[in-house]
N, C-alpha and C positions, 0 to 999 in steps of 0.2 A: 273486271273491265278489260278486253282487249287493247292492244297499242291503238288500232284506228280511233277506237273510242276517245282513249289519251288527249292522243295530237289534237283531237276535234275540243275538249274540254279546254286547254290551252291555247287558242290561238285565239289569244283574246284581245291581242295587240299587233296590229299587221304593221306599226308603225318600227319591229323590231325584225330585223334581219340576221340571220344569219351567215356569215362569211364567208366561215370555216372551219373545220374540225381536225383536232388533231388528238392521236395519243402523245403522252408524254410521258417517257420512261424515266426513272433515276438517272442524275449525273452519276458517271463511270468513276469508279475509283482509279486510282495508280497503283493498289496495291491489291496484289493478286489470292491474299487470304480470304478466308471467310470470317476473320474475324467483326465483332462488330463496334467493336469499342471506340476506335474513331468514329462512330454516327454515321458510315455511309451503309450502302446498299450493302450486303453479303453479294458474290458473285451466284453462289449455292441457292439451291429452293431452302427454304425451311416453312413447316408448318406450325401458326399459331393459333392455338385452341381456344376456343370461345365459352365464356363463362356461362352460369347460368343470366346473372345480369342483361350480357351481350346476348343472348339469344332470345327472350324475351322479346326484345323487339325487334321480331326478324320481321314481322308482319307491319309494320308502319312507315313512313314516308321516310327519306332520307333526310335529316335535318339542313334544312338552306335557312343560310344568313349571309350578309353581302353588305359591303359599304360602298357609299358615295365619296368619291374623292373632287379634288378639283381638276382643272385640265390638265393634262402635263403638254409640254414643251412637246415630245415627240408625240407620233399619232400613229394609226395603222399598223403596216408590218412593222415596222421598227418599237414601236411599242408592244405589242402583241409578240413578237420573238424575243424581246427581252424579258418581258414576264416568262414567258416559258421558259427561258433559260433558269431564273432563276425557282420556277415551278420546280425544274427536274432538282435543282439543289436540293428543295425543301423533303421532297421525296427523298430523296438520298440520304436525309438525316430520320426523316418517318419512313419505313420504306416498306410496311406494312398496306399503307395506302397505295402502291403498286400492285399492290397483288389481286387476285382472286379469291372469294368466297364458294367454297368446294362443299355439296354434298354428298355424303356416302349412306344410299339406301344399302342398307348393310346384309338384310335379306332374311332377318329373325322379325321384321316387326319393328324395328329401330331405324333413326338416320340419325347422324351427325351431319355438323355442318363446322369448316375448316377455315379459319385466313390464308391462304399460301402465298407465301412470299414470290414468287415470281418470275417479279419486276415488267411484269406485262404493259403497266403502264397506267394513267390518268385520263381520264379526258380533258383538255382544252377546247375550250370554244371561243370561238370571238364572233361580236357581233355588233350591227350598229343600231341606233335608233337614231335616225335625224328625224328633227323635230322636236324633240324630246327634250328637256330643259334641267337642270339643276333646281331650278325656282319650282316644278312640274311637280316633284318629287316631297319637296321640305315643306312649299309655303301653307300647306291644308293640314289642320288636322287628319283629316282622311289620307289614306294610304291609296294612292290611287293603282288600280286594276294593272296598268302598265308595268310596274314592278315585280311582278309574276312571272311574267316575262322574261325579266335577265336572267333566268334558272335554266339551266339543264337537267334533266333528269323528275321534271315534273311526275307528279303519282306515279313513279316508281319506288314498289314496296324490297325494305330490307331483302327478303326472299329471293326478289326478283332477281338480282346480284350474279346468287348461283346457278339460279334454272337460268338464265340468260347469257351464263357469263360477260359480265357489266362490272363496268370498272366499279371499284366502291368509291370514290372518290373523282368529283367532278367540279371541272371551273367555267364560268362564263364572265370576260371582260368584253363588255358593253359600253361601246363610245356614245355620249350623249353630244347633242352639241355645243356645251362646253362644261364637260364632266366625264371621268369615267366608273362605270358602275361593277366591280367585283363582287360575284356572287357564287358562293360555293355550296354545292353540293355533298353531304359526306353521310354512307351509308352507316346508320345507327348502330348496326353492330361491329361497325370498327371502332365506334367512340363517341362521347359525350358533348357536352359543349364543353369542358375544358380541355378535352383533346381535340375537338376543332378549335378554339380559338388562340390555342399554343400555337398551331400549326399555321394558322394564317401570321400571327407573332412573327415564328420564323420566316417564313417566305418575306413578307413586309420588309425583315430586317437585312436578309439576304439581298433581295433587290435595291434596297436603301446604301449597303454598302457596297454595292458592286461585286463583281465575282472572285471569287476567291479558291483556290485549290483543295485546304482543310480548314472546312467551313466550323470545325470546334476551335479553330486559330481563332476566329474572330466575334461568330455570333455569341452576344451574353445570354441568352435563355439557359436554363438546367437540361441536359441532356436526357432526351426523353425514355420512360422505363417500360420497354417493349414487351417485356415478361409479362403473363395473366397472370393473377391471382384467385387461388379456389380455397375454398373450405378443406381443410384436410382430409375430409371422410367423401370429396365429390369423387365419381371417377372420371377420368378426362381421358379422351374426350368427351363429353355428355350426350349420351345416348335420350334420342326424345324417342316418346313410344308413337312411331307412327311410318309407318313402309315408307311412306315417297313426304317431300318437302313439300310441294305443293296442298300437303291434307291439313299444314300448317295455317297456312294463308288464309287471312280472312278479308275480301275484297270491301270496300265501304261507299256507300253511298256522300256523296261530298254533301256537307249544308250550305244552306243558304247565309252566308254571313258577312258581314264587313269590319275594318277592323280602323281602331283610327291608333296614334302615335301621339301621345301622352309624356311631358317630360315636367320635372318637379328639380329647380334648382335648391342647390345644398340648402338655399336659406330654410326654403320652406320647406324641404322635408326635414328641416331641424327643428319647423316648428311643428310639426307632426309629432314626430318623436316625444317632442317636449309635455307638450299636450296626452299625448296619451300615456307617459310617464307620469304626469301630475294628477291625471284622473285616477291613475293605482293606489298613487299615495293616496289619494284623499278617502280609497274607501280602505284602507289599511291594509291591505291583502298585501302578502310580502310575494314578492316579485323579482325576478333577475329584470334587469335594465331592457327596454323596449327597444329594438331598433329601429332605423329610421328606414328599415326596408318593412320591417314589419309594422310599424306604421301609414304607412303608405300603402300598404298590401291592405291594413284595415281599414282604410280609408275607401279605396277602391271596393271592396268586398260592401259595404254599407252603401254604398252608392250604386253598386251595379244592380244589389237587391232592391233596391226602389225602382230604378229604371228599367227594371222585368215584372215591377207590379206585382211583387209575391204578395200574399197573404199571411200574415202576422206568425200563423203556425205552419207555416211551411218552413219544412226542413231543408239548410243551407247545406255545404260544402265547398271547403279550401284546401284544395292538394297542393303541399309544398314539394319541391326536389332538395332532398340536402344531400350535401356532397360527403363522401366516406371519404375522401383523402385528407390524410394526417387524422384520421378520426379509428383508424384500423391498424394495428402493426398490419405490414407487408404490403400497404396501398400508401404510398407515398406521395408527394408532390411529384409532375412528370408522370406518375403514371397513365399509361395509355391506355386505352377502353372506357367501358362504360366502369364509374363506379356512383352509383345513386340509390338515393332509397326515397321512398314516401313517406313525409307524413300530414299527418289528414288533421284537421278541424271543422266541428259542424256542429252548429247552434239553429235556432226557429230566425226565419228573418224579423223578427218581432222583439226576436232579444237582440240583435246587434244594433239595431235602433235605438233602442229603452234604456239598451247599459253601457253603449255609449262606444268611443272611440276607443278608448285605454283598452277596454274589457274582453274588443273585438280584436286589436291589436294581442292581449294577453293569450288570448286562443290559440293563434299564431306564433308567438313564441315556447308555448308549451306544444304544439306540434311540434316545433324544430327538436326541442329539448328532449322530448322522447326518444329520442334516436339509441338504443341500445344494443350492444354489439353483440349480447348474446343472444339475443332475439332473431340481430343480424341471421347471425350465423344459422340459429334454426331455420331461419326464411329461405336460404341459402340449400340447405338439404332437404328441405321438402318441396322444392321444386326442383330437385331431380326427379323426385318420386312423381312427384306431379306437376308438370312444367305448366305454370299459369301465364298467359301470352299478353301481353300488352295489345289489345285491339282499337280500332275508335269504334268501332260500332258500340264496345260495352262504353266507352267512355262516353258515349253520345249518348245514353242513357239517361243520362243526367244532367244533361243539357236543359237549360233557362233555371237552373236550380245550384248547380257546382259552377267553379271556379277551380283552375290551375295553375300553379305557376312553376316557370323551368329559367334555366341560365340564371346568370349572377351580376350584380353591378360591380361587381369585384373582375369580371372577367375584362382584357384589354385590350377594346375595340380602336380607341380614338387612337390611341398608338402605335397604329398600323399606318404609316406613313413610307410608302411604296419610294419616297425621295424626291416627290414632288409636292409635298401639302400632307396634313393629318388629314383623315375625313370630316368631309362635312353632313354627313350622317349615317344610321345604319339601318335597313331596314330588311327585314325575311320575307321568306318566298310563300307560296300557297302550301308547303308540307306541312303537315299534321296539322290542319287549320280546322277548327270547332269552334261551336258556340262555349266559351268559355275561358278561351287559353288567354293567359295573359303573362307574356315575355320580359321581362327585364332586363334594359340593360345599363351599362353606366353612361351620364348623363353626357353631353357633346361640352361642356365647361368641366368635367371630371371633379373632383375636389369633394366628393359627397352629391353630387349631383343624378339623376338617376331617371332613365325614362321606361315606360309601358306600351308597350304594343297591346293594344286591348281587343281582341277580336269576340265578336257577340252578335245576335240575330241582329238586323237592322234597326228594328223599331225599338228596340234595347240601344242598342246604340245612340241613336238621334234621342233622346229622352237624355241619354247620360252626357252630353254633350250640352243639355241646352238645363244640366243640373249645377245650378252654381255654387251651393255648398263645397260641390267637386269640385269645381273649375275654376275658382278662386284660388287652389291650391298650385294650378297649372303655370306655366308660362306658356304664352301664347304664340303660334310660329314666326317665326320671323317674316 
């Protein structure tokens, strides 16, 4: 898909303006090392090498998530310049997210591709929507179309980064008429959702507290651990077999989908939980304890199989993301990058029906539970040998049959409070959107609370919305 094409795909909301654009570099240190132990910028380039993990998904949309806040006091330049000020801080403690993504056609039949530190800079945008409401946004189930919108960096792929030189990391604050809406941008091969939402973390708290000289004097987060981690036997940087970046790319056709915002307060996903813990027990099967993510997951997963109208033996699929940190020596809490792995569950939609809630929920925990690091690690050296790409077109394969799911209700959205209000919700952008994906995050009451972003064909959708087995579980928008 060309840019023209792009721009013409998104302009799906004439009711959003754009401002202004800026880059935004690191705040400047006082101190003239390259050391980095203080958390700011090095003044020096330094290059960071990209794992097999990180390179995987060079080919797919840049991960956007963004929250709804309330008004604040100030408005326009005055608000818009102090977010960037404290932008550049937050940079200056990540400062990886300044840089560029470099590749080196190396001229045997190889490229690598590079983080270089920089400090070139972020995109900032600001933008308005009048018209556009707080109530617009929350009060529907449905996600409305408009919120696609507050994003920068719409269908541009990881890739895109280097052959275009484009910042990997991108902001747009959007003034509603009485709300404003932060939506971030951040190219997947710099990092996960838990390195994006550390990073909004810091900026949040940065802004919340006002500026400050040495921002490790004050912010509580863990100081983030810049270092990659490889497999001992990988060589780094990772050579992929193929002359030019571009032979990488796999362009996709977008689907046709809608998505609605599904939230499940602590109570009831406790009764979830409970419930399909009891049904374990009662068929004796011994079992580690169900959670009430995994619950919820199974509950969804039986519900969205009805509302696609499968047939009994038709074969399902539930891809989980589980996180390797603290799960790996040498991948710690604070590490920066991608660190994830898959795992998969898949039963006949005939049996998740039949055997119930517990059983479908049980699937689901024994995916998590698989997770094994020497496996890891072979997965890890065979795609050097043979670099496997994360695409949606294969993902689309299996569309109105699988399910996905990514991010954590453990990750900490609502406590992003910029110093005027926590949010009052959060919602993603149109990246990496398929029939299937379904986002999690933690509930806007927190405390075990926990909401789904469900996106699926429409006629899927409207079925599962008007499924009340489901939708008794829900709470309904304010």
């Amino acid at each position: 898909m060309g840019s023209n094409e792009r721009e013409v795909a998104f302009a799906v909301d004439h009711r959003v303006h754009v401002v202004s654009r800026r880059v935004v570099r690191p705040a400047s240190s006082s101190s003239s090392s390259c050391s980095k132990s203080n958390g700011r910028a090095p003044p020096c380039e330094e290059d960071i090498q990209l794992t097999p993990w990180d390179l995987r998904l060079i080919s797919i949309d840049y991960i956007q998530k963004g929250i709804l806040l309330p008004k604040p006091v100030a408005a326009g330049a005055l608000l818009v310049d102090t977010l960037a000020s404290s932008f550049a801080r937050a940079l200056a403690l990540f400062y990886p997210f300044a840089g560029r993504l470099v590749a080196d056609e190396r001229g045997d039949g190889t490229v690598t591709v590079t983080l270089r530190c920089n400090g070139e800079g972020a995109m900032f945008v600001h933008a308005v929507a009048p018209g556009v409401t707080v109530s617009d946004i929350v009060s529907s189930l449905y996600t409305p179309s408009v919120v696609w919108s507050f994003y920068s960096f719409n269908q541009v792929l990881g890739a895109d980064a280097a052959m275009q030189s484009l910042p990997v990391l991108s902001v747009q604050v959007t003034e509603l008429d009485d709300g404003v809406f932060i939506g971030m941008s951040m190219n997947h091969c710099a990092g996960d959702g838990t390195t994006f939402w550390e990073f909004m973390n810091a900026w949040s708290e940065i802004n919340r507290g006002g500026v400050g000289d040495d921002m490790r004097d004050y912010i509580s987060m863990r100081a983030p651990v810049l270092r990659r981690w490889f497999v001992e036997t990988s060589p780094v940087p990772v050579p992929m077999p193929f002359s030019k970046l571009q032979h990488v790319v796999r362009r996709f056709e977008r689907p046709t989908v809608k998505e609605c915002f599904f939230t499940f307060s602590a109570a009831s996903a406790g009764k979830l939980k409970a419930r399909a813990n009891d049904e374990m027990a009662g068929t004796g099967t011994a079992t580690a304890t169900i959670s009430s993510l995994q619950a919820v997951l199974a509950h969804l997963w039986r519900a969205v199989s009805r509302a696609r109208l499968l047939p009994p033996e038709e074969q399902t699929f539930y891809t989980l993301l589980v996180g390797c940190r603290g799960r790996v020596n040498g991948i710690p809490q604070g590490y920066v990058g991608n660190a994830v792995v898959f795992g998969k569950a898949e039963a006949t939609a005939g049996e998740i029906q039949e055997r119930g809630l517990g059983w479908t929920a049980w699937l689901l925990n024994r995916a998590v539970a698989s997770f094994d690091e020497a496996s890891m690690r072979e997965s890890l050296e065979r795609w050097v040998r043979e670099p496997d790409f994360t695409y949606m077109s294969k993902l689309q394969a299996t569309a109105g049959v699988a399910l996905v799911t990514g991010s954590s209700p453990r990750f900490d959205v609502f406590g992003n409070d910029f110093g005027w209000g926590k949010p009052v919700a959060v919602r993603s952008g149109a990246g990496n959107k398929m029939d299937g994906k379904a986002t999690v995050f933690e509930g806007p009451e927190r405390g075990g609370s926990l909401s789904l972003e469900v996106c699926i064909a429409p006629d899927a959708l409207q079925r599962l919305v008007a499924d009340d087995d489901f939708m008794d579980a829900v709470t309904a928008p304010a």
